[in-house]
RODO-2510 file (C-alpha; in nm, 4 decimals, decimal comma):
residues 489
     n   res          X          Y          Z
     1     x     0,0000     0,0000     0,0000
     2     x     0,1195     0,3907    -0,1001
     3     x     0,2014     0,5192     0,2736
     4     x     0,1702     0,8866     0,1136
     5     x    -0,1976     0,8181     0,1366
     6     x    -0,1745     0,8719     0,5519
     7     x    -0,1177     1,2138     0,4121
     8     x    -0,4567     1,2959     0,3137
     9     x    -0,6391     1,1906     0,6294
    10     x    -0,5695     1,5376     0,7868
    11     x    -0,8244     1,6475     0,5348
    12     x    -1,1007     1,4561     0,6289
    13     x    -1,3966     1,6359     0,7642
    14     x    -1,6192     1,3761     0,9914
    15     x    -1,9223     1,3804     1,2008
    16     x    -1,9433     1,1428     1,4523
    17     x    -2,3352     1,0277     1,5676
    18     x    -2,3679     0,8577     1,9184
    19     x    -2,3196     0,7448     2,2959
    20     x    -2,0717     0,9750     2,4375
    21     x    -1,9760     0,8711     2,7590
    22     x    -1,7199     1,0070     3,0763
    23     x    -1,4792     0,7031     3,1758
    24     x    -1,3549     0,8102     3,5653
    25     x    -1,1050     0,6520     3,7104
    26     x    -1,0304     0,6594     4,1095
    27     x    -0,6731     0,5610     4,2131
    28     x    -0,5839     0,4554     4,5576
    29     x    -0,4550     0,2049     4,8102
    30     x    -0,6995    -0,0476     5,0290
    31     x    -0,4784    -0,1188     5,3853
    32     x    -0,7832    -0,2071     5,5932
    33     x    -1,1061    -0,3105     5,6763
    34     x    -1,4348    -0,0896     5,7429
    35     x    -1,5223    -0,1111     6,1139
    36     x    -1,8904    -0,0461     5,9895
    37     x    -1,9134    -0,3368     5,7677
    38     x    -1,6680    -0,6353     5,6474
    39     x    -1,5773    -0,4778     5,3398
    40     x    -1,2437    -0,2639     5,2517
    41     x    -1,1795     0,0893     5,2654
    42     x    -1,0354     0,2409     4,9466
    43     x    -0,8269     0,5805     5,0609
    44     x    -0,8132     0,7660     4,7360
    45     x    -0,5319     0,8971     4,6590
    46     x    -0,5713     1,0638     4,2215
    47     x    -0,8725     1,1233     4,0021
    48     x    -0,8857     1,1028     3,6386
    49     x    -1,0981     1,1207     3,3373
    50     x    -1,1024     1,0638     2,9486
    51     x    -1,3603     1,0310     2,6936
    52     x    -1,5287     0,6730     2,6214
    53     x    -1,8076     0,5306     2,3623
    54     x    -1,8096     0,7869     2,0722
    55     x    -1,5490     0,9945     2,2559
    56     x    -1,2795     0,7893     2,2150
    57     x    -1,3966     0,7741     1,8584
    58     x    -1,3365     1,1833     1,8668
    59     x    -1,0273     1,0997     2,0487
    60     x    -0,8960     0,8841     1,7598
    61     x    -0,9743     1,1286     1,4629
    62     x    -0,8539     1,4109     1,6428
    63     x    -0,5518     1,2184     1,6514
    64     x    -0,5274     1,1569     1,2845
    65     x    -0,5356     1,5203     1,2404
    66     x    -0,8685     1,5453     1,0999
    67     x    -1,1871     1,7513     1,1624
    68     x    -1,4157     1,6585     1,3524
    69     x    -1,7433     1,7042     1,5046
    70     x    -1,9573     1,5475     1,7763
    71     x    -2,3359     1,5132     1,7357
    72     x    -2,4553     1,3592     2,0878
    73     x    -2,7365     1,3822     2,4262
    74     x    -2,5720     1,4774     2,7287
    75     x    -2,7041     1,5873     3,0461
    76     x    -2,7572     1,9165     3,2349
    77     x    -2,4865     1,8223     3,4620
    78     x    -2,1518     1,8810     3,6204
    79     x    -2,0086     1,5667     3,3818
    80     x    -2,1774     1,6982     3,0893
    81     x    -1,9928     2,0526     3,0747
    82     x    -1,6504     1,8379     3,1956
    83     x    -1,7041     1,6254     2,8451
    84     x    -1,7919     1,9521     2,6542
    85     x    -1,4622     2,1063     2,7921
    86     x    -1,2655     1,7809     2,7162
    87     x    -1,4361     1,7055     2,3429
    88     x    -1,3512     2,1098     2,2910
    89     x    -1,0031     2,0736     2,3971
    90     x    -0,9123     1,7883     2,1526
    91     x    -1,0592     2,0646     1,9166
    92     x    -1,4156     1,8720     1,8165
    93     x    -1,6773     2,0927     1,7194
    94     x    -1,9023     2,0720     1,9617
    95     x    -2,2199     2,2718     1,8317
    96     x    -2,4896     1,9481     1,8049
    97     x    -2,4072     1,8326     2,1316
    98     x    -2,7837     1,8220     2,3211
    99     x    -2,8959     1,8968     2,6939
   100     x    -3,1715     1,6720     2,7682
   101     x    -3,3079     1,7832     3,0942
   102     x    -3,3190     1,5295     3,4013
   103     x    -3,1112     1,2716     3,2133
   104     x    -2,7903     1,1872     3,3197
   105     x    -2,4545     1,2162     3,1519
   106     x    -2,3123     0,8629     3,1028
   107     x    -1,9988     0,7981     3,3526
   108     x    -1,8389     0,5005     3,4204
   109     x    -1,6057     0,5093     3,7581
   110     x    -1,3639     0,2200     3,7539
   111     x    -1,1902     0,2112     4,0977
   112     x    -0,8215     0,0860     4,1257
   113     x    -0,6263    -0,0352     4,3706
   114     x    -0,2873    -0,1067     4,3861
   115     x    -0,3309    -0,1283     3,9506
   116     x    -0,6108    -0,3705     4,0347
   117     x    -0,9949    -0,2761     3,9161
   118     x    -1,2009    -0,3945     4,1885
   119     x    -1,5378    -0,2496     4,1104
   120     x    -1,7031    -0,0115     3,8507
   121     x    -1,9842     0,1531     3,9253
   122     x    -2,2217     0,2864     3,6021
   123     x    -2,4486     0,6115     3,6747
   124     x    -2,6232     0,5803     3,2920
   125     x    -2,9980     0,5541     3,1576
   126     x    -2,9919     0,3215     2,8789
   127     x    -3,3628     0,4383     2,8076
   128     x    -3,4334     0,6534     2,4332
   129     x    -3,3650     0,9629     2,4385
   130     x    -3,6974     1,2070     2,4344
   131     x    -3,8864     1,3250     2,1648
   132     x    -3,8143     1,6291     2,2061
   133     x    -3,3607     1,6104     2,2767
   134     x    -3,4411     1,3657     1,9592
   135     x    -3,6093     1,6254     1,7385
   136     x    -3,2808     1,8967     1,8647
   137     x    -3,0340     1,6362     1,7539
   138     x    -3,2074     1,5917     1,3732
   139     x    -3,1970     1,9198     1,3704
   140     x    -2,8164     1,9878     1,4440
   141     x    -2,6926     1,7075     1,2391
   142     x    -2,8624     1,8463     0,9637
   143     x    -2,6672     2,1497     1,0113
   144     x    -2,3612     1,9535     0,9559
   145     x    -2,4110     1,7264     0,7348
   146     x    -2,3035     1,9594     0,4229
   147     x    -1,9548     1,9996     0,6071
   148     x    -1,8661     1,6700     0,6076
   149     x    -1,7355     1,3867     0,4115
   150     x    -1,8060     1,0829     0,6812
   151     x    -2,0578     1,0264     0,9094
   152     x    -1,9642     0,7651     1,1892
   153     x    -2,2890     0,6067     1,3961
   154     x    -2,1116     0,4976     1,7376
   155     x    -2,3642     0,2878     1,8795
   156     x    -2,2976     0,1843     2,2430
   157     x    -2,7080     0,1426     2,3314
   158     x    -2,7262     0,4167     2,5466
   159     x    -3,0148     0,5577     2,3832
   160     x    -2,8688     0,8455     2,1110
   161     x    -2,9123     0,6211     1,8464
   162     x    -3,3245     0,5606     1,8147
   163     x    -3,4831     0,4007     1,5289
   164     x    -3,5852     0,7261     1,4274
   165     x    -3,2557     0,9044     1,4657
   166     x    -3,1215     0,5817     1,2421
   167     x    -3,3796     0,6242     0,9850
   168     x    -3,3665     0,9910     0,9334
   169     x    -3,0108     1,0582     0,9080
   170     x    -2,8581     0,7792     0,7041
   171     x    -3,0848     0,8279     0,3865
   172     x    -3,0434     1,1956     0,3561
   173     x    -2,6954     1,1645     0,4008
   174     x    -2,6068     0,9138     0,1357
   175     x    -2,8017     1,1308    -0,0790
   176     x    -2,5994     1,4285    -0,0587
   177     x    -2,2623     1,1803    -0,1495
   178     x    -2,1629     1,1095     0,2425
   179     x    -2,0236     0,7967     0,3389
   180     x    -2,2114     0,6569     0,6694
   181     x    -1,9901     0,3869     0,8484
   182     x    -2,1679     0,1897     1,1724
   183     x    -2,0613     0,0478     1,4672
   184     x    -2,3342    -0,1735     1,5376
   185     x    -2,5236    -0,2790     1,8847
   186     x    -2,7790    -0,5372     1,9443
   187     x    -2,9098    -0,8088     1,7366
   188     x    -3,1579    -0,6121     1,4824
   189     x    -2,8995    -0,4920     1,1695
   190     x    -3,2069    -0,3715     0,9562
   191     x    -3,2013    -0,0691     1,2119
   192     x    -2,8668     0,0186     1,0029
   193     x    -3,0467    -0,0192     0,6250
   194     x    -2,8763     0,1869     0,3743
   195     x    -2,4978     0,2500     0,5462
   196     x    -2,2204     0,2544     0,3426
   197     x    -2,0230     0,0180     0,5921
   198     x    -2,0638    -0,1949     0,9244
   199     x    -1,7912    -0,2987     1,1283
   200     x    -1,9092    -0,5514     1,3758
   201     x    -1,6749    -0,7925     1,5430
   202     x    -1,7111    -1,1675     1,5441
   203     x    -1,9231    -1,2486     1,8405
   204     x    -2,1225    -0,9068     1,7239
   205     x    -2,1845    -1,0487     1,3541
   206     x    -2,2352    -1,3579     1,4614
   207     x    -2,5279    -1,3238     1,6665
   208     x    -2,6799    -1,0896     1,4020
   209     x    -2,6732    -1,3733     1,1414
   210     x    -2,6768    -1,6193     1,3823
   211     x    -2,3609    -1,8427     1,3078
   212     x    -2,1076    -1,9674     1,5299
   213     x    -1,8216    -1,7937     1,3755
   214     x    -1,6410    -2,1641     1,3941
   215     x    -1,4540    -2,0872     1,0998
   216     x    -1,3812    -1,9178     0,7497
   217     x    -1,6649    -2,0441     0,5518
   218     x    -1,9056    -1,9379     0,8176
   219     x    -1,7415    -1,6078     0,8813
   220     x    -1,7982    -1,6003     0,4764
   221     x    -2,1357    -1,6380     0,5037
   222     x    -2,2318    -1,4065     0,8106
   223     x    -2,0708    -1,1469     0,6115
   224     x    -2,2935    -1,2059     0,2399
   225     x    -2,6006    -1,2605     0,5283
   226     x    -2,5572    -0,9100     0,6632
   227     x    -2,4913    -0,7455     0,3926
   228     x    -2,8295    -0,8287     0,2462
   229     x    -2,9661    -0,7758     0,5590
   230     x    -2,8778    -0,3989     0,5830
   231     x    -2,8289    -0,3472     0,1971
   232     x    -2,4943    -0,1698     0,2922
   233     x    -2,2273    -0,1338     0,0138
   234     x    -1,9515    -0,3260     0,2855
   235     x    -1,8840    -0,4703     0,6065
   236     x    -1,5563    -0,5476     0,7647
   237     x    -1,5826    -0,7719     1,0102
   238     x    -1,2626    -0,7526     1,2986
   239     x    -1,1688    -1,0854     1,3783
   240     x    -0,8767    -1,0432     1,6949
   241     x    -0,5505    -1,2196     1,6474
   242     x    -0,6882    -1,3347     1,2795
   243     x    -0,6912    -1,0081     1,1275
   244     x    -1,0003    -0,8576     0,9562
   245     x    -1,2894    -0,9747     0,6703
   246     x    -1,4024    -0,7345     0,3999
   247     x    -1,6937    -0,8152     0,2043
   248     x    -1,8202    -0,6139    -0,0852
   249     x    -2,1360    -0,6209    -0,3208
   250     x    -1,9825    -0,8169    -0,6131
   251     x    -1,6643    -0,8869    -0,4830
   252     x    -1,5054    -1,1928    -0,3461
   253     x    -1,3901    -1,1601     0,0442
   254     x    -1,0685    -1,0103     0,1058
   255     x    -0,8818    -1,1181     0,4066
   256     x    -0,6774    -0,9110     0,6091
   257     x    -0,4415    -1,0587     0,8560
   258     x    -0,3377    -0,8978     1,1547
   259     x    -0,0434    -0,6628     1,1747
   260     x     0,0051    -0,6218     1,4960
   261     x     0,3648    -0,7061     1,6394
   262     x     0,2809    -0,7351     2,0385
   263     x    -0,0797    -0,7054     2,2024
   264     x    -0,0792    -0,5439     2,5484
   265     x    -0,4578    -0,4088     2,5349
   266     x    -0,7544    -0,4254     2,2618
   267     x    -0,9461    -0,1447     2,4394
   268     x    -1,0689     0,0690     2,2159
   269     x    -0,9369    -0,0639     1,9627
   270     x    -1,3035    -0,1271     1,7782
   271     x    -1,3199     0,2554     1,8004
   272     x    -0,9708     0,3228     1,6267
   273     x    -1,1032     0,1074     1,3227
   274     x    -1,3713     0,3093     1,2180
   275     x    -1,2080     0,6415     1,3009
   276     x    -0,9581     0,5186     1,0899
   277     x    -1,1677     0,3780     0,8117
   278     x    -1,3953     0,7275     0,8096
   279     x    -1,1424     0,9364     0,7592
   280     x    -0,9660     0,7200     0,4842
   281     x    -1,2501     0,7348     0,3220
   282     x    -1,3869     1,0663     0,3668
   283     x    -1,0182     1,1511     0,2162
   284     x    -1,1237     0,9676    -0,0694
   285     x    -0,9666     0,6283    -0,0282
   286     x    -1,0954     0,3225    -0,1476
   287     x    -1,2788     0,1261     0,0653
   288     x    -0,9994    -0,1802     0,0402
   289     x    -0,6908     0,0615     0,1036
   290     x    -0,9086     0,2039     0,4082
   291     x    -0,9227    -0,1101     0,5863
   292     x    -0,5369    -0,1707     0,5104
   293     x    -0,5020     0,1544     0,7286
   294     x    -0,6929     0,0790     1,0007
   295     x    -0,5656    -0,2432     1,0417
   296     x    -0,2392    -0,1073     1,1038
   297     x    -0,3659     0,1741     1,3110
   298     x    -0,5338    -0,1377     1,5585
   299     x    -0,1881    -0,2903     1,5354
   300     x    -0,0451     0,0640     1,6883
   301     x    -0,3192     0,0984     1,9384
   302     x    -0,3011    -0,2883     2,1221
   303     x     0,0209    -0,2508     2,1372
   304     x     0,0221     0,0245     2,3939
   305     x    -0,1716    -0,0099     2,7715
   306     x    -0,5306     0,1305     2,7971
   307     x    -0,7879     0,3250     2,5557
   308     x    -0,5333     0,4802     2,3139
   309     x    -0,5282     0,6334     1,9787
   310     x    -0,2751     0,6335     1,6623
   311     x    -0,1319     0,9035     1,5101
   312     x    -0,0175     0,8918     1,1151
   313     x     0,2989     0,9132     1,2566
   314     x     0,3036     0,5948     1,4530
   315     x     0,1086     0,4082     1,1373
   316     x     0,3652     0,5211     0,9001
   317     x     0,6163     0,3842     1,1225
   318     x     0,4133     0,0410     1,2155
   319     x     0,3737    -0,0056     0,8385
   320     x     0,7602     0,0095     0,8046
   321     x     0,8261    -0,2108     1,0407
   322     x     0,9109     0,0824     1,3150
   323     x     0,7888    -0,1116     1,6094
   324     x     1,1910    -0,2602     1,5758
   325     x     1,2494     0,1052     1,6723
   326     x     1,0962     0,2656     1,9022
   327     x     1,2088     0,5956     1,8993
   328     x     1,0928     0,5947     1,5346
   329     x     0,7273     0,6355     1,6763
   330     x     0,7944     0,9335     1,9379
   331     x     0,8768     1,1469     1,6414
   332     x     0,5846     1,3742     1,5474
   333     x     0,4622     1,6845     1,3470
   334     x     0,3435     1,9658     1,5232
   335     x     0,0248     1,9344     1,4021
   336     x     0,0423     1,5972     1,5646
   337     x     0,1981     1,6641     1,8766
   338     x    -0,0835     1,9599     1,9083
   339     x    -0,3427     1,6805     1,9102
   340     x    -0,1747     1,4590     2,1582
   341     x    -0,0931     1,6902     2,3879
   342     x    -0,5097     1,8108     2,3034
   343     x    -0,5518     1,4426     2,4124
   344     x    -0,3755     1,3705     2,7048
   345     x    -0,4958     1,7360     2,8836
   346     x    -0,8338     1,6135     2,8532
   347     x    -0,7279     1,2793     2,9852
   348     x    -0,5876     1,5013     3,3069
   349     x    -0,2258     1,4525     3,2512
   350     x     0,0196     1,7326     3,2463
   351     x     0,2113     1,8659     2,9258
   352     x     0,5375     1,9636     2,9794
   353     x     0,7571     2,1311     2,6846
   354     x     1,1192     2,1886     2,6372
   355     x     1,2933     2,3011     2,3323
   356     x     1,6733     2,3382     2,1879
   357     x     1,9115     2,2523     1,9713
   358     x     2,0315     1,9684     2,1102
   359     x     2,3829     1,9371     1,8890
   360     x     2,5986     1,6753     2,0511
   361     x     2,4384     1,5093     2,3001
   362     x     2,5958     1,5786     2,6560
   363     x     2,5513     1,5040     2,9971
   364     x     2,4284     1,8326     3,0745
   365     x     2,1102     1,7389     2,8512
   366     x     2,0538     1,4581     3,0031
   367     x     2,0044     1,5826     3,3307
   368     x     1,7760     1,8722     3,2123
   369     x     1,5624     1,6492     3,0466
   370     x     1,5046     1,4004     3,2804
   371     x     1,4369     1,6788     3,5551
   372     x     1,1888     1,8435     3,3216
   373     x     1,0087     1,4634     3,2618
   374     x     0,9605     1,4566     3,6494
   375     x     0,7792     1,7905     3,6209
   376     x     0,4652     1,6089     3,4886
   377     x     0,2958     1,3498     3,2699
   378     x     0,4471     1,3496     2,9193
   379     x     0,7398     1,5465     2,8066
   380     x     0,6976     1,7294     2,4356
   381     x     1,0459     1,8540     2,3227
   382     x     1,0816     2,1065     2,0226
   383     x     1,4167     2,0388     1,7870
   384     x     1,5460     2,3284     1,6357
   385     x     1,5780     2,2112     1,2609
   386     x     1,8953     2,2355     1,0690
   387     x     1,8592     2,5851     0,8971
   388     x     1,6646     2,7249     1,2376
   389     x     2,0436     2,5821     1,4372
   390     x     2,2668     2,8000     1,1277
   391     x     2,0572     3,0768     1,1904
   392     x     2,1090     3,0744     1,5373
   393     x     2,4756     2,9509     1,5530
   394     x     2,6294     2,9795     1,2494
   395     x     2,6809     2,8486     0,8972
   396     x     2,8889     2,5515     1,0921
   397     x     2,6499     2,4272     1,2923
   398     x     2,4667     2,1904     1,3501
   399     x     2,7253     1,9397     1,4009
   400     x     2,4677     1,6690     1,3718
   401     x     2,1469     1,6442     1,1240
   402     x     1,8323     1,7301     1,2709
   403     x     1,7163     1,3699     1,1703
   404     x     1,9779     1,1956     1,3736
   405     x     1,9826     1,4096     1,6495
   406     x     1,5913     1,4043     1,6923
   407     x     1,5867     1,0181     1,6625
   408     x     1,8767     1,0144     1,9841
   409     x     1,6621     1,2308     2,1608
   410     x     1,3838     1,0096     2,1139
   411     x     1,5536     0,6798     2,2586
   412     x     1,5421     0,8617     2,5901
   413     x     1,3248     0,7057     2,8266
   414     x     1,2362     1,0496     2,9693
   415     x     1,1487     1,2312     2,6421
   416     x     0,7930     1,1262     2,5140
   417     x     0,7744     1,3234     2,1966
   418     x     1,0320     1,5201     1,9712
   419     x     0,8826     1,7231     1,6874
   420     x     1,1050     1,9243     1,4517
   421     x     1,0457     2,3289     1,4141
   422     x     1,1769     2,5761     1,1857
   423     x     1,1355     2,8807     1,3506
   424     x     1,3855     3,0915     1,4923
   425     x     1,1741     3,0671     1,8036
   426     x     0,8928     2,7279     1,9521
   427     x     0,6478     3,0229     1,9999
   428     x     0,3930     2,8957     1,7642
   429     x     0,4774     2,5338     1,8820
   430     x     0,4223     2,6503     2,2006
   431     x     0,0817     2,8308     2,0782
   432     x    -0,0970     2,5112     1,9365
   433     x     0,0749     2,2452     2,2304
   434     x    -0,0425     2,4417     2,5223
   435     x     0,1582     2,2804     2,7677
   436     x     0,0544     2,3077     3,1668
   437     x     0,4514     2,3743     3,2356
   438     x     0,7534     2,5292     2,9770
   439     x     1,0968     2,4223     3,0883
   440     x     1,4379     2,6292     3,0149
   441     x     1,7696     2,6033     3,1663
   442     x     1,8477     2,8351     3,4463
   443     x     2,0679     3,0449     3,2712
   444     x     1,7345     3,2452     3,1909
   445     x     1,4776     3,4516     3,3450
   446     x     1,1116     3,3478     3,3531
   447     x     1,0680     3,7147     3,1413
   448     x     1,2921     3,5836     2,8670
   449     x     1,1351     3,2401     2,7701
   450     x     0,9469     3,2326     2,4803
   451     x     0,5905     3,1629     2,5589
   452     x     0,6127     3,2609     2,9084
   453     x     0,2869     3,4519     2,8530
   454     x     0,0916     3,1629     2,6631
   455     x     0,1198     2,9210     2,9257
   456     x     0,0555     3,1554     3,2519
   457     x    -0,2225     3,3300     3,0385
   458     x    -0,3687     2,9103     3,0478
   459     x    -0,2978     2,8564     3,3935
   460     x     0,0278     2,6883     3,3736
   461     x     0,3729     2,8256     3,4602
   462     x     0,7480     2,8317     3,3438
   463     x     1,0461     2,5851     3,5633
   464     x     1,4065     2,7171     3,4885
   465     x     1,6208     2,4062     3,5431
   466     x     1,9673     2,4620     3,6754
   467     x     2,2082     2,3686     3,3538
   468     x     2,5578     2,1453     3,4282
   469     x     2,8440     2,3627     3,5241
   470     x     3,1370     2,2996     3,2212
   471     x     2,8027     2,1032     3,0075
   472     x     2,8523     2,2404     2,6895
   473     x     2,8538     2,1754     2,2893
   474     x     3,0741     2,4154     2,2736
   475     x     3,3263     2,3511     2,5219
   476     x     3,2942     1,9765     2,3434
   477     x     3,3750     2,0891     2,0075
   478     x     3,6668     2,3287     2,1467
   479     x     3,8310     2,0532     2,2882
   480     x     3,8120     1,7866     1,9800
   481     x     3,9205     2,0871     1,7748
   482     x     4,2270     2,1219     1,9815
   483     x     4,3154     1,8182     2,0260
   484     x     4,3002     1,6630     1,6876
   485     x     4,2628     1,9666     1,4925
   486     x     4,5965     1,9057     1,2728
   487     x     4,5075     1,5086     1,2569
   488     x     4,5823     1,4443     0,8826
   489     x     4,7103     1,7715     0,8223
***
């Protein structure tokens, strides 16, 4: 497959149509026993949150790079304006998300001890939505719908997704040229009649054509069964550890096998799929190339721990076999490393940038980085490119290419992401990251760091790390030059 064609997802425009949901999570220790009642005591000791049913699926196309928007019921409630703030932040348009009065905002607290779930509880109403929040969502959606290329139905059967909402949306929508891609619930497929594209997994398409799933020729036939079923144009039909099924009107099956190099978590990874496989196609990819790319993009996600997303990035390198190398994947464009940072702020977790030239690799770096890493979650570092180090230093420098010395940088364990600037200054890196806390060496002032402003103006503030006495490229390159400066001569 033509990897340029990750390219074009940044220009997909999709609406995503469902469940939207608040996953909590509650950290703590249990050391004893209630004396009210035989049952532990869980002392709490963090709180976080991230987005879950459709979401995530925001989540994942925000990580593509593409444009998105979130058509959803939420409630009236302390969650709901928490989800709005987090679906905002990953930069979702937000505009056909409806209030429905007296109805909860789905949340789902998962409490862990000790990296241990030991109970979630579920405040939720799995009832339809009302008429009336019903009749509001048409009528957003419709607003929409000329803005985008893809519409994605997340269906988690939490209510969003009526019979009516179904039936309304998809037929207008393929009218007007838009692809409509489903992630099915239930039994009943014929809700979905008229999608472009289901993407069920095996148990799910198996008990909607009611086959065991025992093998290929039955997997064959639950994918001909549903496609009559719904009269959809395709369904692709994730199978684990054996890859994927395609079937098309007309077409034989095409079978694609996994790609993934080490599983460590499937979470979410139903939800990268079809984020994936919208945006390929609302880029205008074909259908079969589509599923190539989100194939790989589930290979990226399993292989890291929890809900997670992909970035072109990371696909680009999984298709090349960059999973060898590591460090390969933690180099990003700042268009990318914008959305993940987006992504992990609305997860809770604190930014923290750093940027530099970075020429010959000292001890003095090392320290500095790993002090700014301990400042918070995930550290972003800006690389001065080649012609932004000659501006800055001279027609001799850099000493090292901005492609090797970004791909040392990234085989440190404490730098998370390096992206490459051209800039004389990271002030428009700085401007799309938003990072919580901006790290320089103390050789400056908090006055004189770029950005300063940015990040106290968003509530964050600036560190000035004490730099290595005698730690310098300089005083490096002054003493090779003197020392073997007539080798040869």
């Amino acid at each position: 497959m033509d990897l340029s064609l990750l390219d074009r997802l940044s220009s997909a425009r999709v609406l995503v149509v469902g469940d939207v949901m608040l996953d909590e999570f509650l950290w703590g220790e249990i050391e004893r026993i209630s004396p009210e009642a035989p049952v532990p005591v869980f002392d709490q000791r963090a709180r976080n949150t991230t987005l879950g049913g459709a979401g995530n699926v925001v989540a994942n196309l925000a990580a593509l790079g593409c444009q998105v928007g979130i058509a959803s019921v939420v409630g009236s409630d302390a969650a709901g304006r928490a989800m709005r703030a987090d679906l905002a932040a990953l930069g979702a348009d937000t505009r056909a998300l409806v209030e429905e009065a007296g109805r909860p905002t789905t949340v789902k607290t998962r409490i862990i001890a000790r990296h241990q779930q030991i109970v979630r509880v579920d405040r939720e109403q799995r009832r339809p939505v009302t008429p009336r929040a019903e009749a509001d969502l048409l009528e957003a959606v419709a607003r929409c719908l000329g803005t985008c290329g893809t519409v994605i139905l997340s269906d988690y059967g939490k209510g969003v997704l009526t019979d009516r909402v179904l039936a309304t949306l998809i037929g207008p929508a393929r009218k007007a040229g838009i692809h409509v891609l489903a992630d099915p619930k239930g039994h009943d497929y014929g809700r979905y009649q008229g999608v472009t594209l289901l993407t069920p997994n095996r148990k799910e398409a198996g008990l909607a054509a009611g086959l065991a799933m025992a093998d290929d020729a039955e997997i064959d036939a639950a994918g001909r069964r549903l496609l009559e079923i719904t009269g959809a144009d395709a369904m692709l039909i994730t199978l684990s550890q054996d890859g994927m099924a395609l079937f098309r009107r007309g077409l034989a099956p095409k079978r694609i096998p996994t790609r993934a190099r080490e599983v460590f978590d499937v979470t979410g990874a139903g939800d990268t799929v079809i984020a994936t496989l919208a945006a390929a196609m609302a880029a205008g990819i074909d259908v079969a190339d589509a599923a190539e790319i989100a194939n790989m993009a589930a290979g990226v996600v399993v292989g890291k721990v929890g809900t997670a997303t992909a970035t072109r990035t990371e696909i680009r390198a999984f298709a090349a076999g960059g999973e060898a190398d590591p460090a390969g994947r933690k180099i990003v464009s700042g268009e990318e490393a914008a959305a993940i940072a987006a992504r992990l702020r609305a997860m809770g977790k604190r930014v923290v940038f750093t940027n530099g030239c970075f020429d010959l690799l000292h001890v003095g770096h090392i320290r500095y980085l790993q002090k700014a890493r301990a400042l918070g979650d995930c550290l972003i570092l800006g690389l001065n490119s080649d012609a932004s180090v000659r501006r800055l230093k001279g027609e001799q420098r850099p000493l090292i290419g901005e492609a090797d010395r970004a791909h040392v940088l990234a085989a440190l364990a404490c730098v998370d992401y390096v992206t490459v600037f051209d800039a004389d200054t990271p002030l428009a890196l700085i401007e799309t990251i938003r990072p919580q806390v901006l790290v320089k060496g103390g050789d400056y002032t908090r006055e004189g760091v770029v950005g300063h402003e940015i990040v106290e103006a968003d509530g964050g503030h600036v560190e000035l790390v004490p730099v290595v006495e005698g730690a310098s490229t300089t005083a490096i390159v002054e003493k090779i030059a003197k020392l073997y400066g007539n080798a040869g001569g």
